[in-house]
N, C-alpha and C positions, 0 to 999 in steps of 0.2 A: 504493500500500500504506500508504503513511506518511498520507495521507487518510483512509482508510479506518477506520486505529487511531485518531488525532484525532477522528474524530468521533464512534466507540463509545465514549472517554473522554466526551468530551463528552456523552453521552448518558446514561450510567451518572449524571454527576454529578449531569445535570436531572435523572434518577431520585432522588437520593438527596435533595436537593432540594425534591423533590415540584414540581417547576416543571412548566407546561405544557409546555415544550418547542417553543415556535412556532421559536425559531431553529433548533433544531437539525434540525424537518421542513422548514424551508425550503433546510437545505443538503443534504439528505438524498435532496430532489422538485426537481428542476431543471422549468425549464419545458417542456423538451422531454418531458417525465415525463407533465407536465398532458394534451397534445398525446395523446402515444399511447393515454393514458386518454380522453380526448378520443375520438380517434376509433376506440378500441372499443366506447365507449358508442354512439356514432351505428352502427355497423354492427351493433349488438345490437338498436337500437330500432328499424332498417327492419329485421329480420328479424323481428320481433313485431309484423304490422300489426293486429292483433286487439286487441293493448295499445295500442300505441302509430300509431293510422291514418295516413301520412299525407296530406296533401292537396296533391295537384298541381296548382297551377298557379302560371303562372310570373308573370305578373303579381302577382298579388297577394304573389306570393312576393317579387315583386321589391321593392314599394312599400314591405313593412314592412324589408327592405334594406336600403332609401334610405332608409330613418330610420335607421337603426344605424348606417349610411359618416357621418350627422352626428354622432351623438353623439361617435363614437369620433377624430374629429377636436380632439375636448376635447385641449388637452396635459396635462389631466391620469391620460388613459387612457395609461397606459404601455408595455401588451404591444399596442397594436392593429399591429403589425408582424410581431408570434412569434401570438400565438392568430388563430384564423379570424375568429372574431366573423361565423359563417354562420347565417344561419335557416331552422328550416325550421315548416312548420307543422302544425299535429295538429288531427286533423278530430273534433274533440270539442263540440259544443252542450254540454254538459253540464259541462266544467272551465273555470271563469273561474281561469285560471292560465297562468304560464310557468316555465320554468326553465334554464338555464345551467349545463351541464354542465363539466369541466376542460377550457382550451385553447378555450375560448369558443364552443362551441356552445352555439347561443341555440333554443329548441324553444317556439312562439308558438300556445296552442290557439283554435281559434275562438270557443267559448266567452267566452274574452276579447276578441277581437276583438268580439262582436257587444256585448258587454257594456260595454263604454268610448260614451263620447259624444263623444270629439275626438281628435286625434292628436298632441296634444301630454301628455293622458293616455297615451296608447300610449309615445311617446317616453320619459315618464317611468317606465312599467314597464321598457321595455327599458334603461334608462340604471339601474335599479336593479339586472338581472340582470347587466349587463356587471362592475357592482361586486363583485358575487359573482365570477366567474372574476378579475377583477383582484386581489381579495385572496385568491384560493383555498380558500375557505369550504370549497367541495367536500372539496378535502383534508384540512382541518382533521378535520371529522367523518369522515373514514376513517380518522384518526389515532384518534380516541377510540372509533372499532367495533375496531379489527383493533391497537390501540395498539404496543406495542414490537415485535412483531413484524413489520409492515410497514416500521417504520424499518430494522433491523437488515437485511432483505432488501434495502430502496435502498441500503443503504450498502454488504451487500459483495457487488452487482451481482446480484444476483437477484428483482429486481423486475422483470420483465415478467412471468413466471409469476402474481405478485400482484396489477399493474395488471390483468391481463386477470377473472382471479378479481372483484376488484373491481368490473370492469367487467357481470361478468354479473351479481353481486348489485347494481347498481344498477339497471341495465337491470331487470332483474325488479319492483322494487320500488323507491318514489317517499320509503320511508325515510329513506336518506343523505341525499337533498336537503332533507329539512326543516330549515329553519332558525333559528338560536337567533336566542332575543332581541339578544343583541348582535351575532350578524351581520346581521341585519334593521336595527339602528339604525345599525350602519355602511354597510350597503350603503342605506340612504334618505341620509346625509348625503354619503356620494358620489356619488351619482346623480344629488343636488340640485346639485351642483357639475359635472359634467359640464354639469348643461342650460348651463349659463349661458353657454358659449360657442356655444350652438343658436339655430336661428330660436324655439325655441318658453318659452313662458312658463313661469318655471322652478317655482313652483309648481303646478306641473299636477298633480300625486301626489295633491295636495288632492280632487281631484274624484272618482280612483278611492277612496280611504279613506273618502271620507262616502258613498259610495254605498253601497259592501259594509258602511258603520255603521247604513244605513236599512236594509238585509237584514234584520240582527242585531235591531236595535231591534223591526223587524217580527214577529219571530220565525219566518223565513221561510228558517229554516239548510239552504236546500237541500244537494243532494249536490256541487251546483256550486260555492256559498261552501262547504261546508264540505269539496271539494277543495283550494282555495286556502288556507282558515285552516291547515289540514293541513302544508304545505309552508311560509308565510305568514304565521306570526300576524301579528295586526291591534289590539295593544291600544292603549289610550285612550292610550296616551305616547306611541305613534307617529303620530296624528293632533295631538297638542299640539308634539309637537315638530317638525314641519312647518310648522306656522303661526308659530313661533316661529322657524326659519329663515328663511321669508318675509319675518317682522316685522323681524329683524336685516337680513336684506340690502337693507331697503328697495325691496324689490320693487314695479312697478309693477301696478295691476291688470289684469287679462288684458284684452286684444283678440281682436276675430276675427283679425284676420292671424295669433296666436302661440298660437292654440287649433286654429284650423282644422277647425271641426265640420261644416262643410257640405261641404268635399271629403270628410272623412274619411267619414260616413256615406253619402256618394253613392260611394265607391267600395266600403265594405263591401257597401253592398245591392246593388251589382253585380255581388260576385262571391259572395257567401255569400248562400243562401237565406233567406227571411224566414223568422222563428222567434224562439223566446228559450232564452235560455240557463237558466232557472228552471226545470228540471224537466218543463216542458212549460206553464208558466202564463207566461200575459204580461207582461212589466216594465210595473211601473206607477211612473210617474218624479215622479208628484204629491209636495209633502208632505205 
């Protein structure tokens, strides 16, 4: 009880304030909170296989996996013990995207998959999404759609009613997940710091950013980039500031052993049909 009034204090004042309030939703959403949000989102989006297809099979499901069990190996991932950090994958040609819902479900479209040229680009998408659930991005922007009132519900116990609410307006819609400019440059400077404890070479981010920038440049804003920019912005700070991470950590330049394009593409064409993710036109990879 005595919690409960501490923290509606507490909350009142960031109101008066006009503070954001990051502390007081972080004491407000424990991780267990993320979790059941978590996994009402996953049981909303297999019941939408028209929105959200998925695609079965276990191999491949397995492989991108086994990238995640490395990343999350980072000691700098902190919840990979409380969140799942599970994948699944969504049978989309058409969305070069991922996304990472609360409590670390990771959701990996084909799209993307057929769209990257190594897996150590892949690694570095996923080590970019796991940074989203590690800082709770998620949350954040449910705080500013549903603002005082969702707090006020976590705190005196009547939030599962709201999580689940939430859960179906996210499930329905790819809105909440888009993410702001500064969780995008926090989740690229975490994700760059995960790799580094990885087999794979930590500026890899580099390869998928100039790709989706020769899209752009092309003027070739399919519905596929222009799913990702949706969810994803991609501006010119985020590919400068990338290289400029590189250039500080004195990063070596890539190899085959920490790119890994010739497995990677010999397992994708194995299990995913040949095709492009472009609308139906062919990548053309020239410059």
């Amino acid at each position: 009880m005595f919690r409960k009034l501490n923290l509606l204090l507490i909350l009142l004042l960031c109101l008066l304030a006009l503070n954001a309030c990051e502390q007081i939703a972080d004491a407000a959403f424990s991780d267990k909170d993320d979790i059941e949000m978590g996994a009402t989102l996953d049981k909303e989006i297999r019941s939408k296989p028209t929105e959200f297809p998925i695609l079965v099979n276990l191999e491949l499901q397995g492989y991108v996996q086994s990238i995640v069990k490395q990343l999350i190996r980072s000691p700098l991932v902190k919840r990979k013990k409380t969140y799942s950090y599970k994948v699944t994958i969504l049978n989309d040609d058409k969305a070069i995207n991922a996304f990472c819902t609360p409590g670390g479900y990771i959701y990996v479209y084909t799209g993307l998959l057929k769209f990257l040229d190594n897996e150590a680009s892949l690694a570095a998408v996923l080590s970019h999404e796991i940074a989203h659930a590690e800082k709770r991005h998620v949350r954040q922007r449910m705080l500013s759609a549903m603002g005082v009132q969702l707090i006020v519900s976590a705190i005196l116990g009547n939030g599962s009613s709201v999580f689940k609410e939430m859960g179906l307006q996210i499930a329905g819609t790819l809105a909440l997940l888009s993410n702001s400019r500064g969780d995008e440059l926090e989740a690229d400077e975490l994700g760059f710091l995960y790799l580094q404890s990885s087999p794979y070479y930590q500026g890899a981010m580099s390869y998928f950013f100039e790709k989706i920038a020769k899209e752009e440049k092309r003027n070739r804003m399919s519905k596929a980039v222009e799913s990702l920019l949706s969810t994803h912005p991609i501006p010119e700070e985020r590919l400068k500031a990338n290289s400029e991470r590189i250039r500080a950590a004195k990063i070596h330049p890539p190899i085959p052993s920490n790119l890994l394009e010739t497995r990677y593409k010999s397992i994708i064409k194995k299990h995913l049909r040949a095709g492009s993710t472009l609308d139906g036109e062919p990548i053309d990879d020239r410059g």
